[in-house]
C-alpha positions, 0 to 999 in steps of 0.5 A, spaced: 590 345 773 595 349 770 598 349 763 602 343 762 610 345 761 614 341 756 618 335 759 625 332 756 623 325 758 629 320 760 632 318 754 636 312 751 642 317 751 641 319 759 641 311 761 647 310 757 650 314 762 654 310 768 651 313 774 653 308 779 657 313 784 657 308 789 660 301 784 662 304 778 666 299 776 659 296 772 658 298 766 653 295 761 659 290 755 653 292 749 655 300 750 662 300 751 666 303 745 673 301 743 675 307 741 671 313 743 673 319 747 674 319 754 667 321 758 667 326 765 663 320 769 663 326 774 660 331 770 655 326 766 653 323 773 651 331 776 648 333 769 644 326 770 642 328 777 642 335 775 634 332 771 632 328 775 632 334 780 627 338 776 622 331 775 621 330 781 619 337 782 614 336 776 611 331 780 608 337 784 606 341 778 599 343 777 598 339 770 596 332 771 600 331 764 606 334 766 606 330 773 605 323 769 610 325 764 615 326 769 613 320 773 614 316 767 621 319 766 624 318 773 620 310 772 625 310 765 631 312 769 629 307 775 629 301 772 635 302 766 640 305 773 642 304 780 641 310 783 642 308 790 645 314 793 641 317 789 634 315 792 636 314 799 637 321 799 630 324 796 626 317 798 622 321 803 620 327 797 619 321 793 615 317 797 611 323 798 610 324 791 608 317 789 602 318 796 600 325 793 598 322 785 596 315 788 591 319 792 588 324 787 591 322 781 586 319 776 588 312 772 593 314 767 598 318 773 595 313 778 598 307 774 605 311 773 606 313 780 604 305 783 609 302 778 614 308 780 613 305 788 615 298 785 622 302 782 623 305 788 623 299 793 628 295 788 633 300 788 632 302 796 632 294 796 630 290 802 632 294 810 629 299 814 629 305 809 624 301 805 620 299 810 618 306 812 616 306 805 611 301 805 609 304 811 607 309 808 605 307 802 602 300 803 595 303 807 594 307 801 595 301 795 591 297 799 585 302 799 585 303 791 585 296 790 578 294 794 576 302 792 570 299 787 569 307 784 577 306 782 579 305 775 580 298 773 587 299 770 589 304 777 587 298 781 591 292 777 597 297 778 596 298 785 595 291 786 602 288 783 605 294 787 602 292 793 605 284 791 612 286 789 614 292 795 610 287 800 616 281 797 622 286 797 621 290 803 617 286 810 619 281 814 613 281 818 608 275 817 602 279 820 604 285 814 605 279 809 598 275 811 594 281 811 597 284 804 596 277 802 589 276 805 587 284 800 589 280 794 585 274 796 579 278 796 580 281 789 581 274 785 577 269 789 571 274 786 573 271 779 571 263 782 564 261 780 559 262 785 554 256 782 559 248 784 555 246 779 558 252 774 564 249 771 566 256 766 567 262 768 565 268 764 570 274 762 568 280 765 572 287 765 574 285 772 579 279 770 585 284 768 585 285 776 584 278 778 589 275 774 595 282 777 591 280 784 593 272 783 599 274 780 601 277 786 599 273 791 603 267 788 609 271 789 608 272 795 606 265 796 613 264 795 616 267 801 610 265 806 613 259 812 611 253 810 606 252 816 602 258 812 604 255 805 599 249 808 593 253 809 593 257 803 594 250 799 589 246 802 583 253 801 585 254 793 588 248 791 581 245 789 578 251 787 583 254 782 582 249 776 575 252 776 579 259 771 582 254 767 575 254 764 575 263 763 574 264 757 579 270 758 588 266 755 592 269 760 587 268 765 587 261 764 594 262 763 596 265 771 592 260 773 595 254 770 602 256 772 599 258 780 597 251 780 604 248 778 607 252 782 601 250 788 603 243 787 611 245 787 610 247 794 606 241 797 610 236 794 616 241 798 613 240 804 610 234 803 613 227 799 608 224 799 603 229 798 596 226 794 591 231 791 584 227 790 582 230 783 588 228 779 585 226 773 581 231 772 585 236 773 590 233 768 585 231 763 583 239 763 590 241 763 592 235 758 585 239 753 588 246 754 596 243 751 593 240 746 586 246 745 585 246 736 579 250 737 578 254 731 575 260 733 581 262 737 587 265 734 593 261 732 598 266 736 594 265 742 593 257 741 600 257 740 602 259 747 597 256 751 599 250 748 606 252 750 605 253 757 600 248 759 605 243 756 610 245 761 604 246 767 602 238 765 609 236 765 610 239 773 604 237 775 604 229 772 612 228 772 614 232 777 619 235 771 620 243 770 623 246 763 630 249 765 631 256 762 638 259 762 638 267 763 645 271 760 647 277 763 654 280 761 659 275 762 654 272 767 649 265 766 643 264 771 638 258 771 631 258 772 630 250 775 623 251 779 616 255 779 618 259 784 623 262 781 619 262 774 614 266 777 620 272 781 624 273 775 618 274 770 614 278 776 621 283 776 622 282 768 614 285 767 617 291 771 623 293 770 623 291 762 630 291 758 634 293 765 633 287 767 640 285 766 643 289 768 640 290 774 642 282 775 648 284 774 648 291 778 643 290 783 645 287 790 637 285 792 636 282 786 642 277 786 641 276 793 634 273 790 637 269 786 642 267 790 647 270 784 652 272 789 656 280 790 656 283 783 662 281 778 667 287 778 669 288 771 675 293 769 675 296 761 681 292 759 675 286 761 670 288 757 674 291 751 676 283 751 669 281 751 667 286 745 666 282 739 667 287 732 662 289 728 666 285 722 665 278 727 658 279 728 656 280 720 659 273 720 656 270 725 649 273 723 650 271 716 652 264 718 645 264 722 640 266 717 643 261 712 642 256 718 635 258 720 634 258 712 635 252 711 632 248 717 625 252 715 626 250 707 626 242 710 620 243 714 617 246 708 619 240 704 616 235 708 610 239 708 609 239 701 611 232 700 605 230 705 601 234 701 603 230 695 602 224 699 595 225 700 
């Protein structure tokens, strides 16, 4: 290749720009400035256009390490803006590109362009534009996901686009069923061959069958019922197999797809009734309660926590509800389904994610949030609270937070004393 050129990254400073020709009344309340000077957006908007330009160009350079850097300036810009004038313009240059370093890449640039694919399907969202994307793009991602000579990291990556563009972009139940039937042939490799066998051993593979199942489970969630059926009756008995990987988020993608798994029987069924109940929760109530030492504290702690929550779905039919603040905004997640959408589109669009719930029409059509707020300056400068009322709020914070701890130590040490 060529000699590597020196690409300027998209940097926090080009994401503070409002790029948002198309709705630019939205503006992130965390980077509003009461007094500060008065900004050109259109000039901003062209200086940012302007340098994303020039790295999609680099991404046909000749240098594999100028090709990644930009791939990876252009995933920054996806997912901390709406750029969807922006994109719908150059979706097929992009496309091409993407189709270009996925092919002939190796795993670090092959990694950046997969995870570039997912961004454009989340800006471009859900009708025709995209589906000519994945038309493209979905032959190609299939073929590195069952490419045994493929890195392992390349794969993972390719597997999650897969899932992810599949999820935003098809209607078509045949496209859905054969991307799902790809996937099923990755993780079903991770179940044990021998029935007698109750453990699964770790292999360098599990990262690709825990994307593979992951991916698979989000697809799960847009399936017909009919089809939700079938693939419940084939996996169901076989998935309490990997709780017993040695690998943690192995057993943790499995403990949360068979709660979501049970979720949707009892959807479709009332009376639906699994033959193996107390098998399963004898497993699930050991992994909730694990003490052994020779894994680590951090992992033992986490483990616990998710197998807590997954024996409450499968025995009580009970889920945990979360809340989720973006700007002047709540969303409630009350169900698996919904669990597994938000922490799939949270993996890949990192802390844009709120403002992409915020912003993005695909994504709060998802979640049933409705059209996007409109907020005005006079709004968010309301909503602004001074660097004065801050301190004071995390001064009173830190005293509470000490507090609470200095009573847990106390009755630490009077057990001690005790005994």
């Amino acid at each position: 290749g060529g000699q590597p050129r020196n690409v300027q990254p998209f940097s926090d400073e080009d994401a503070s720009i409002e790029t948002m020709s198309h709705c630019s009344g939205f503006s992130d309340p965390a980077s509003f400035t009461e007094d500060g000077p008065e900004v050109d957006e259109e000039a901003t908007q062209e200086d940012l256009e302007y340098k994303l330009k020039g790295f999609i160009d680099l991404t046909l350079d000749k240098s594999a390490k100028t090709r990644q850097a930009a791939l990876e300036s252009l995933k920054s810009a996806f997912s901390s803006k709406i750029l969807y004038e922006f994109v719908m313009e150059r979706r097929m240059t992009l496309t091409d590109s993407i189709e270009r370093c996925i092919k002939k890449g190796k795993s670090d640039e092959q990694c950046a362009a997969a995870g570039l694919a997912c961004l454009l399907c989340v800006q471009m969202g859900s009708g025709i534009e995209s589906e000519e994307i994945f038309k493209t793009l979905g032959p190609v991602l299939k073929k590195i996901v069952c490419d045994g000579a493929a890195s392992i990291q390349a794969r993972q990556a390719c597997a999650t686009c897969l899932g992810i563009c599949c999820f935003i972009v098809t209607d078509d139940i045949t496209e859905l069923c054969s991307t799902m039937e790809c996937l099923e042939n990755i993780f079903t490799k991770a179940y044990p061959r021998d029935r007698d066998t109750n453990s699964v051993s770790s292999t360098h593979n599990t990262v690709l069958h825990i994307s593979a199942l992951l991916a698979w489970t989000l697809l799960l969630t847009i399936c017909p019922m009919n089809e939700v059926k079938k693939k419940i009756e084939m996996h169901l008995h076989k998935l309490p197999s990997l709780l017993s990987c040695d690998d943690l988020n192995m057993r943790i993608a499995a403990g949360e797809t068979l709660a979501l798994l049970f979720e949707l029987a009892r959807e479709t069924d009332a009376d639906f009734f699994y033959e193996d109940m107390e098998l399963l929760t004898e497993k699930l109530r050991a992994l909730a309660t694990d003490g052994n030492k020779h894994r680590a504290k951090v992992d033992k702690r986490k483990q616990r926590s998710v197998f807590r929550d997954v024996l409450r779905a499968v025995e009580e039919r009970d889920f945990p509800t979360e809340m989720v603040k973006f700007g002047p905004e709540r969303m409630y997640i009350d169900c698996w389904v919904k669990k597994q959408t938000y922490d799939t589109f949270k993996e890949i669009l990192g802390s844009g994610m709120q403002y992409h719930l915020q912003s993005n029409d695909f994504l709060r059509n998802v979640f049933e949030l409705g059209p996007p707020v409109m907020l005005d300056a006079a709004a968010l400068k309301t909503m602004k609270i001074s660097r004065f009322e801050r301190h004071l709020y995390n001064s009173a914070a830190f005293k509470a937070r000490t507090k609470a701890r200095s009573k847990c130590r106390d009755k630490r040490a009077d057990v001690g004393e005790f005994f």
